[in-house]
N, C-alpha and C positions, 0 to 999 in steps of 0.2 A: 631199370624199367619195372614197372609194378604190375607185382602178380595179379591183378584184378585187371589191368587190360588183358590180360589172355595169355602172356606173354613169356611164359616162363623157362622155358627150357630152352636155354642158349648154351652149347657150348663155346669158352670163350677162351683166348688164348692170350694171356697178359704180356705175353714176350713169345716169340717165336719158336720157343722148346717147353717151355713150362705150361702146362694146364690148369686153368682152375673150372671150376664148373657151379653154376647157378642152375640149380635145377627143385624139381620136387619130385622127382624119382631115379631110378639108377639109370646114367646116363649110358650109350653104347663104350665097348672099350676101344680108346685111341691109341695106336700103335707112336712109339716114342719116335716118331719122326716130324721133320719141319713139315708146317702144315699145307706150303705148297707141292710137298711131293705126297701128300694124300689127295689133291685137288681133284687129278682126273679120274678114278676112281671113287671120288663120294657118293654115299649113297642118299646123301643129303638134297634137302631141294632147296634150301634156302640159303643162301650164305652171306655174311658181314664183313668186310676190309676196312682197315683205318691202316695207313703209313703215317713210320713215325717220322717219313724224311721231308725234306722242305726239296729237293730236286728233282725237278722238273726230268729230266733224264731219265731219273730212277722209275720215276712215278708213273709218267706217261709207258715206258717199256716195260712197268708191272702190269701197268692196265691189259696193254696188249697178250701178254702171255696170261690175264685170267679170259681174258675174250677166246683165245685160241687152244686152252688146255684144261677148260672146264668140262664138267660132261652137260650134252646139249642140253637139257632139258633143267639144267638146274638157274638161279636166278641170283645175281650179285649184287650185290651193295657195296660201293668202293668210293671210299673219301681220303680225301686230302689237300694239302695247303705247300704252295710251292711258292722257294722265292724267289723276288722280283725278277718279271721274265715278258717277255712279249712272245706269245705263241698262237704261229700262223695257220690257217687251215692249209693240207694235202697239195692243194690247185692254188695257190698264189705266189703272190711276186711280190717277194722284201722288200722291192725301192718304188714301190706307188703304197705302201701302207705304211711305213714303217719309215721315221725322221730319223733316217742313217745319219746326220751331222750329232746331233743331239744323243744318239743312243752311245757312241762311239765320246763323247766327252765326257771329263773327268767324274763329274757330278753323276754320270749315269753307265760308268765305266762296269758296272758292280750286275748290273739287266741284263740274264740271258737271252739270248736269242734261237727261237724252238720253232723248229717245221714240225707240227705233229702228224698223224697216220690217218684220219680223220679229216673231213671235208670243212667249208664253213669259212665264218670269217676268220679277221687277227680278233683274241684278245689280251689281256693285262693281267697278269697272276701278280702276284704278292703277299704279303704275310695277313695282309685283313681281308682274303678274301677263302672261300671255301671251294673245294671244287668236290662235285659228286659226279659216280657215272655207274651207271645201272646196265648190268649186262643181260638180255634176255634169249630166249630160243625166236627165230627170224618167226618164225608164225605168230608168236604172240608178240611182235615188234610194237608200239607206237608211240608216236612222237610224243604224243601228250599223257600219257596216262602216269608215268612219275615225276613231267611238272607239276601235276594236280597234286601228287603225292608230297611233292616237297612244299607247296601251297601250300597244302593243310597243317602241316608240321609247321609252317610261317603263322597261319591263324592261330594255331596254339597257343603262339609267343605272342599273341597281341598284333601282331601285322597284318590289319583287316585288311587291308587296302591292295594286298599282294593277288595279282592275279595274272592269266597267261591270254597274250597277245596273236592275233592272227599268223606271225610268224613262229610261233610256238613257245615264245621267249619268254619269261617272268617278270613282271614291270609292278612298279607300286602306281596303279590308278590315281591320278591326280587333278581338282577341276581342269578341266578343257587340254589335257596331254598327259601322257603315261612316262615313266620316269625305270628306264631300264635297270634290270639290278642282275640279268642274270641272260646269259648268250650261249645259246646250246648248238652241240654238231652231233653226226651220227656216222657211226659206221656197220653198214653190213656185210658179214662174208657168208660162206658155204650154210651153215647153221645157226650162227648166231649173231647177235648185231648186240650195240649199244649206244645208248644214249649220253652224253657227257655235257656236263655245264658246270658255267663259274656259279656263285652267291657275291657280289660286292658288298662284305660286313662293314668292313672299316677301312678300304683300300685308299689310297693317295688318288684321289683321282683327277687331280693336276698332272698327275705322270700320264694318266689315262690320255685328256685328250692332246698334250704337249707330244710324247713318244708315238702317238698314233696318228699322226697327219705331216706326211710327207711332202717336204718341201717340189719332189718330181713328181709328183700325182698326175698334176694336168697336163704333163709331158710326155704319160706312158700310155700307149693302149696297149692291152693285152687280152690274150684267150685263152687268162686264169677268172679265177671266181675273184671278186671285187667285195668289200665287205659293205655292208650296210651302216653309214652313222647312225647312232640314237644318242640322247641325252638320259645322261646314266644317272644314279643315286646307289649311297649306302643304304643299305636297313638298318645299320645298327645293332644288330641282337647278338649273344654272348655265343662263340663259335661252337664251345663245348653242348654248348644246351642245345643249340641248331641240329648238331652233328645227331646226338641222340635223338632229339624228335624226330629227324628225315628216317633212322634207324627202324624208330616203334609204328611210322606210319608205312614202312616200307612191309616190315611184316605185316600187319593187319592188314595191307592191302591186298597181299597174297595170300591171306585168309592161314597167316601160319597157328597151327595145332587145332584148326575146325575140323578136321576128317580124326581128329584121336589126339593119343603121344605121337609127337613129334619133334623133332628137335633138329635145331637151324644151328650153323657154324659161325660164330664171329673171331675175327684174327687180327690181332694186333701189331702189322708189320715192322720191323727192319731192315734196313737197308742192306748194310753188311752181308748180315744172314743170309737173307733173302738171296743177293748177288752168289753165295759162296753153292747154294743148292741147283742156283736154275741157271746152265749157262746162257740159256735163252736171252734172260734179261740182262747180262753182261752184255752179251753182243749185240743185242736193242739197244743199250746205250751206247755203246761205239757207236753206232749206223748215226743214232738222231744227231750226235755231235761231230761228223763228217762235213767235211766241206761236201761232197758227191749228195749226201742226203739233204742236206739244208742249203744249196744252189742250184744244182743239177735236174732239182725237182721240176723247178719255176717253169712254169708255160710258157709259148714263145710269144714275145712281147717287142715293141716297136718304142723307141725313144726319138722323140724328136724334139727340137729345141729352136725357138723360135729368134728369128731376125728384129730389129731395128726396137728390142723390147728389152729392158733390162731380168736380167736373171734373180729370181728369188734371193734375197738374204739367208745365209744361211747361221744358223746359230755360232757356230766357232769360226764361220770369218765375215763379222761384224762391220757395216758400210761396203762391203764389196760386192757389186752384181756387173758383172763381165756384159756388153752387150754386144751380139753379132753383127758384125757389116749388114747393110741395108739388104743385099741382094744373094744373103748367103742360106746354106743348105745344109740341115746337122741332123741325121739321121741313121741312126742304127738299129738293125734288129737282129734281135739276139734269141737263139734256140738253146734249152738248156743250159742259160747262160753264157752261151758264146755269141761271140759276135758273127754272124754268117753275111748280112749284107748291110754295108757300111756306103754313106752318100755323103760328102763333106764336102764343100767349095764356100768360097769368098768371093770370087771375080764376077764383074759384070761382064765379061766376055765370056760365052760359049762355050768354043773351043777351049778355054784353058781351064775354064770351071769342069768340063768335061775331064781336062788332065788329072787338076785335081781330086777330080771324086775317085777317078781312078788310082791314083796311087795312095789314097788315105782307105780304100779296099783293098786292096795288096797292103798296105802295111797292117792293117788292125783285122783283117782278116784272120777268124780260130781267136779271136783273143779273149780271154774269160772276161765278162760285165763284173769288172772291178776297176775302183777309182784308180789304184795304182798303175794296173795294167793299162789302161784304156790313156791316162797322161800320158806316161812314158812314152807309147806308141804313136801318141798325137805329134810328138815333137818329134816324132822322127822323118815328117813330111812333109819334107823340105816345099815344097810346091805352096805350101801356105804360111799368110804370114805370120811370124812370129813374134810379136805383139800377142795376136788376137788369141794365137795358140797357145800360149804361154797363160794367159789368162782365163783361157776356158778351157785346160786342164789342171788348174790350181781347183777350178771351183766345181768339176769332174772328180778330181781325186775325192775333194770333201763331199759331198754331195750322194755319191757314191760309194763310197769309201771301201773298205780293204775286207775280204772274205775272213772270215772268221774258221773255226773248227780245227780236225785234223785232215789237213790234205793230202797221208799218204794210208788213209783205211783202205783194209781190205777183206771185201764182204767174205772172200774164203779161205784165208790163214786167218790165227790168230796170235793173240804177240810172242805166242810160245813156237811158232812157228805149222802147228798143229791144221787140221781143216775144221772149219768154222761149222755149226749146226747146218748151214743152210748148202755147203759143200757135200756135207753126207748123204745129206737128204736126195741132192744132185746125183750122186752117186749110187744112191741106195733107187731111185729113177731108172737111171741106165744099166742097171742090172737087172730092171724086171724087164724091161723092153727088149736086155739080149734073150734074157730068157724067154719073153715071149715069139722071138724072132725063129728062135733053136724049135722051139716047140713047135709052129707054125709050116716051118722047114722039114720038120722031123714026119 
């Protein structure tokens, strides 16, 4: 960054133990520690993150623990590039956004799949795309004021055309339609909030709208958050050069060294390291790659599927769309992922469709919204036929397909057998409460 923008006094951390310093006077002294364990104590007001990792895991649960272990009033800058991954907003539901056939075969075998902490739609990370996310004190929150910032670091680069949409989002202005390049969420807690977005530089974005439109869509209501289509574009611009401008606009924005000397933190993260200092974000990763955290989330939502209509094709099983009896009933809804009230018949009779829907609720009753689970149990119900059954839990299993993660996490041990951060905490809870009880009493 050049001394003539204003800009000079960074400390900057080339690797997570080593120091070097760009300054024009003597910088304050930094005690030989990793520089997340000076975080909530700085007495800094500005601070810089770059991750050197491409995992989304890592990334997204470094975010959160600089949201949660900063002191309030300081202000972050935090970038990074993760690979290929679909990551859903807080309040949604995997199988109306997300082409579970397609994410699940070989060609796309390699795309994680991320519930982040954060509200908002799905989007598409990748290696051509940047993500930034700025963390501020909740009073001085808004939506817009470091899209603007990252805009102008885009005119810099020659991208006139970049500008922000009534939904807050970043678009390149185009005659007669705006051309999405960039999809922002927010989260706020006790004191602090932030703002987080992708930049689409160079992403695939055949993966974009291929992995993100789900063959069940039209099949599900739900009372999760539903994302918004746009028709998206690259910018183009060189990631490094990007990364830095949003950096030099970020400080000037915040007027860093207007009131005197002053000097702002930038840190150049690791993974590794990073994981070995803070058990916080070790155990943020467990949580996001749980089966509990990334199913369990989903709002409760209704699947229904309709009669005398053939079913979607779905990518891995090519010419097959199953179609229901004229006069039949395929309805499930599912709370947390389970199935709690289940309607299924075939008969034109009454009475026996009656039977049926009855005992295909006793069988699939509790049973987790998973292709495998939900086949298996299909054909366990004798009452329907099986032809039909047979056929519309082949194309359930794919459709649907098989949960992902670790499905034996646990938020209060940890693999060591130890209690978890969020265990202590619990604990360290109901001892002020006994205490307060005794005191009370006393």
């Amino acid at each position: 960054m050049s001394p003539s923008r204003g800009l000079p006094r960074l400390l900057t951390f080339t690797n997570p133990l080593k120091l070097t310093v760009r300054h024009y006077s003597t910088p304050p002294q930094i005690p030989d520690k990793h520089p997340l364990e000076l975080l909530r104590n700085s007495p800094h007001r500005l601070h810089i993150y770059r991750s050197t990792s491409t995992n989304p895991f890592f990334n997204l649960s470094l975010e959160d623990y600089l949201l949660r272990h900063s002191p309030p009033t300081s202000k972050i800058l935090f970038t990074y590039t993760n690979s290929p991954s679909i990551i859903l907003g807080r309040n949604q539901n995997i199988w109306s956004e997300v082409n579970i056939p397609l994410l699940d075969s070989p060609k796309h075998s390699h795309v994680n799949l991320v519930r982040r902490r954060s509200g908002g739609g799905t989007v598409y990370h990748d290696l051509g795309n940047l993500c930034w996310s700025v963390i501020t004190p909740r009073k001085s929150f808004d939506r817009d004021f470091y899209a603007k910032v990252v805009v102008k670091a885009l005119h810099s680069l020659g991208v006139s055309e970049a500008t922000i949409n009534e939904r807050h989002d970043i678009v390149l202005r185009q005659p007669g339609k705006d051309l999405k390049v960039s999809g922002s969420a927010y989260k706020i807690i006790r004191e602090r909030a932030y703002h987080h977005a992708t930049l689409l530089l160079s992403s695939k974005l055949d993966d974009i709208k291929s992995l993100l439109r789900s063959p069940l869509k039209e099949f599900i209501t739900t009372k999760g958050v539903e994302s918004v289509r746009s028709e998206v574009s690259n910018i183009g611009v060189d990631k490094e050069a990007l990364t830095e401008k949003i950096e030099e606009e970020f400080l000037i924005a915040n007027e860093f060294g207007k009131e005197g000397d002053e000097w702002a933190i930038r840190v150049t993260l690791d993974e590794g390291e990073a994981i070995k200092v803070r058990d916080y974000i070790k155990e943020g990763m467990k949580e996001l790659q749980s089966q509990k955290w990334l199913y369990t989330q989903t709002p409760e939502f209704t699947l229904s599927l309709p009669p005398s209509k053939p079913l979607p094709e779905l990518s891995t099983l090519p010419g097959f769309q199953p179609i229901l009896p004229q006069n039949s009933k395929f309805t499930l809804l599912s709370t947390s992922s389970t199935l709690q009230n289940i309607q299924i018949s075939t008969s034109k009779d009454p009475d026996f469709s009656f039977v049926q829907s009855q005992e295909s609720h006793i069988r699939l009753l509790n049973t987790p919204f998973s292709g495998p689970h939900i086949s298996q149990k299909l054909s366990e119900v004798k009452s329907l036929p099986e032809d039909t059954i047979k056929d519309l839990g082949r194309w359930i299993n794919t459709a649907v397909g098989a949960w992902r993660g670790d499905e034996k996490f646990d938020p209060y041990k940890t693999d060591d057998g130890e209690k978890t951060l969020r265990a202590r905490a619990i604990d360290r809870d109901e001892q002020r409460k006994k205490r307060g009880l005794v005191e009370s009493v006393g």
